[in-house]
C-alpha positions as CSV (number, residue, x, y, z in Angstrom):
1,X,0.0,0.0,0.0
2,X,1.3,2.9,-0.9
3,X,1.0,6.1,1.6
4,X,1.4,8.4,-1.2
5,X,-1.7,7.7,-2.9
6,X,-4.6,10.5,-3.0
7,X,-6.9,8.2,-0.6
8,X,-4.2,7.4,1.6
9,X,-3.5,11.4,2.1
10,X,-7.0,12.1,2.4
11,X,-7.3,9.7,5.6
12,X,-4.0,11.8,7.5
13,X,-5.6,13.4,10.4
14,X,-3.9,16.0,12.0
15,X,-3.3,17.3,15.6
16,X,-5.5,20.3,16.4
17,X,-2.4,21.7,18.5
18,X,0.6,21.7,16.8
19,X,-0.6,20.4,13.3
20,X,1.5,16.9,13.3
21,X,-0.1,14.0,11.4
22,X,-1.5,11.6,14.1
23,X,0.1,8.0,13.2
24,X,-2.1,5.8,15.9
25,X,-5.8,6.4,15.0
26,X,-6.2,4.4,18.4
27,X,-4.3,7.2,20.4
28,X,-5.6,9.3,22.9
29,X,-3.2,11.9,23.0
30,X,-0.6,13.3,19.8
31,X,2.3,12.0,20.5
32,X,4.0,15.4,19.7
33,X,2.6,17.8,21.7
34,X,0.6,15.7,24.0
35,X,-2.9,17.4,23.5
36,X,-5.9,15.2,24.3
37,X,-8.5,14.1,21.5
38,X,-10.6,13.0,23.4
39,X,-12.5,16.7,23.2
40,X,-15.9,14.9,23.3
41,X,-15.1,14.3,27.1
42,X,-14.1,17.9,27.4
43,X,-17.2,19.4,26.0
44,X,-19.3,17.4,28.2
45,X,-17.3,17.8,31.4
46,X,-18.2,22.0,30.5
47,X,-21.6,21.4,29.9
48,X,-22.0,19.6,33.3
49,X,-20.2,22.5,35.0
50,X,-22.6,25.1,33.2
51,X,-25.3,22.9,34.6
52,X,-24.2,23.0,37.8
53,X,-23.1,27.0,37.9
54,X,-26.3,27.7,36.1
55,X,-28.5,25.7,39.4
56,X,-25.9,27.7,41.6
57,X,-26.5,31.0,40.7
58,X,-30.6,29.9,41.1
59,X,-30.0,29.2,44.7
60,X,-28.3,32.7,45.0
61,X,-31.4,34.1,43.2
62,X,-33.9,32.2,45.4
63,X,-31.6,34.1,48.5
64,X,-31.8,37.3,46.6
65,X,-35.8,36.7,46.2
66,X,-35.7,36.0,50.1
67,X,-33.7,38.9,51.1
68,X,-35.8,41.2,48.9
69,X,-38.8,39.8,50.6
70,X,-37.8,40.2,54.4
71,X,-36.1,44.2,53.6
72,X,-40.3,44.5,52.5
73,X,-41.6,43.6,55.9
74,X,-39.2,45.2,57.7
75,X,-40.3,48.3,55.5
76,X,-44.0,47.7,56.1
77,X,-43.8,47.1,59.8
78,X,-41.7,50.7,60.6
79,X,-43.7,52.9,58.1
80,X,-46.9,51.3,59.3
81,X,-45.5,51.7,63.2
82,X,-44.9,55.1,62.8
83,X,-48.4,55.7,60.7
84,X,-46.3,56.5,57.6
85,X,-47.3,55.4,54.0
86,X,-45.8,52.1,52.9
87,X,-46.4,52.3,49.5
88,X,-42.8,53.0,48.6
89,X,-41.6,48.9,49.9
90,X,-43.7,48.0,46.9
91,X,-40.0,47.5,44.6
92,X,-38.9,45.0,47.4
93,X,-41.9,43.1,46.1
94,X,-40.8,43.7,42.3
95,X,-37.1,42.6,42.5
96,X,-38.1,39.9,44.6
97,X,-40.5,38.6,42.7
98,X,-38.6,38.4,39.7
99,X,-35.3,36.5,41.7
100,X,-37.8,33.8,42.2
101,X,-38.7,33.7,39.1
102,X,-35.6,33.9,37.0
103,X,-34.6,31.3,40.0
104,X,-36.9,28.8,38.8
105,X,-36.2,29.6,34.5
106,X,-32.3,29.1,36.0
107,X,-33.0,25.5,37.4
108,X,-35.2,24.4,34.7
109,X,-32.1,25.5,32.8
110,X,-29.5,24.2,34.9
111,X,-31.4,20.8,34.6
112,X,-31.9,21.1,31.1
113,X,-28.1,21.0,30.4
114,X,-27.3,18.2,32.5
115,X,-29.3,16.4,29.9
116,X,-28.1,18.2,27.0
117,X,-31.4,19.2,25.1
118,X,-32.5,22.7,24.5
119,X,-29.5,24.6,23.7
120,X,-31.4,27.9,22.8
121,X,-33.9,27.4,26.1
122,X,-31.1,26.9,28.3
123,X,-29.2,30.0,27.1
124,X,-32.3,32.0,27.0
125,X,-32.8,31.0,31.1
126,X,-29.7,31.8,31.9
127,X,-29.9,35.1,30.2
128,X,-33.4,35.9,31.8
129,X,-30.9,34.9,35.5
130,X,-28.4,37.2,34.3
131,X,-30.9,40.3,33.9
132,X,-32.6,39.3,37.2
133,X,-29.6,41.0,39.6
134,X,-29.4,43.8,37.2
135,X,-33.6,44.3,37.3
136,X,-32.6,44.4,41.4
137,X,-30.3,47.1,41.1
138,X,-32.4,49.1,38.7
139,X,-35.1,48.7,41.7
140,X,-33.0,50.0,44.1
141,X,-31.9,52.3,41.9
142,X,-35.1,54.0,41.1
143,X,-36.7,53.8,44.3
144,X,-34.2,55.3,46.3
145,X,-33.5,52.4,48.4
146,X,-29.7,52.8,49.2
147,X,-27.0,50.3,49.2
148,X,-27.9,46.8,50.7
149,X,-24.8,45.2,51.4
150,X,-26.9,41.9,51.9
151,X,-28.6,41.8,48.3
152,X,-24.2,42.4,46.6
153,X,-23.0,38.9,47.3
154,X,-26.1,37.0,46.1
155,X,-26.5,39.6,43.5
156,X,-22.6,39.8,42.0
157,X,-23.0,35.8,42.7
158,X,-25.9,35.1,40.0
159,X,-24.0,37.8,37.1
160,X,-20.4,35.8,37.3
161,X,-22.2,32.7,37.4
162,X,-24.7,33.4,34.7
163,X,-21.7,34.5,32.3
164,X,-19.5,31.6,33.2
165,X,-22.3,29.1,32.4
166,X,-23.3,31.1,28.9
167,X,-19.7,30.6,28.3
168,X,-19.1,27.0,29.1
169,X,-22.4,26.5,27.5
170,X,-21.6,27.8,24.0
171,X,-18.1,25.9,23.8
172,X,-19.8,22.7,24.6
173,X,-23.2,23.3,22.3
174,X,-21.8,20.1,20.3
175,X,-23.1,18.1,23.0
176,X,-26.6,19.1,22.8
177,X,-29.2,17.4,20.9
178,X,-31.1,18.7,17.4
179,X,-34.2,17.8,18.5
């Protein structure tokens, strides 16, 4: 057999890395550089982290949602106490409502990557997490609320773990299912 032959050339693979011809078919690794093929295992090993960050950054919405929801009685209880109107708690209710929310979207998203269907849904939840911390600081923003030091952690949380999982998401869309 001879290797120069076009069909011979045509079955060559190359190394990704450093552009070698792989010799061993069977081989895990180029024998050159040392890079692993097996990329598959890679790529799913990233969507199971996004998975996980994604259903991570839902339990820091869910405390977000909480947090929001206890600074709204607190707010109730001393303007009512001192006869005062209340109506102004009524963004605690907003920004809290939509960290529960956007909680729930990010698990059902966090779940649908550890099976690996839904590309578009999952990155679509995890976008709709991402905007929920930024919807919370709008809130407090517009309704004059001040900086609470106990809504930063869960809030800064949910963003770097949102982008982390978009990311690991879109490098490992291979793994995800057509249907």
């Amino acid at each position: 057999m001879d290797p120069n032959t076009e069909e011979n050339k045509r079955e060559v693979m190359t190394c990704a890395q450093c552009g070698k011809p792989i010799l061993d078919k069977e081989s895990s690794f180029c024998a050159y550089c040392g890079v692993s093929f097996d990329l598959e295992q890679i790529s799913s090993g990233l969507t199971n982290e996004a998975a996980i960050l994604a259903i991570v950054a839902a339990v820091f919405s869910i405390a977000a949602g909480v947090s929001g929801l206890n600074y709204y009685q607190s707010y109730i209880t001393y303007y009512t106490a001192y006869g005062m109107d209340a109506s102004g708690s009524f963004g605690f209710l907003l920004f809290s409502s939509f960290a529960f929310i956007a909680a729930a979207i990010g698990f059902a998203s966090g779940i649908l990557a550890l099976v690996k269907k839904r590309l578009k849904v999952i990155v679509i939840g995890i976008l709709i997490m991402f905007a929920s911390p930024v919807f919370t600081f709008v809130a407090l923003w517009h309704f004059d609320y001040g900086f609470l030091d106990s809504l930063l952690l869960p809030e800064i949380s949910i963003i770097a773990f949102s982008i982390i999982s978009i990311v690991f998401i879109i490098k490992s869309r291979a793994n995800f299912s057509h249907a």
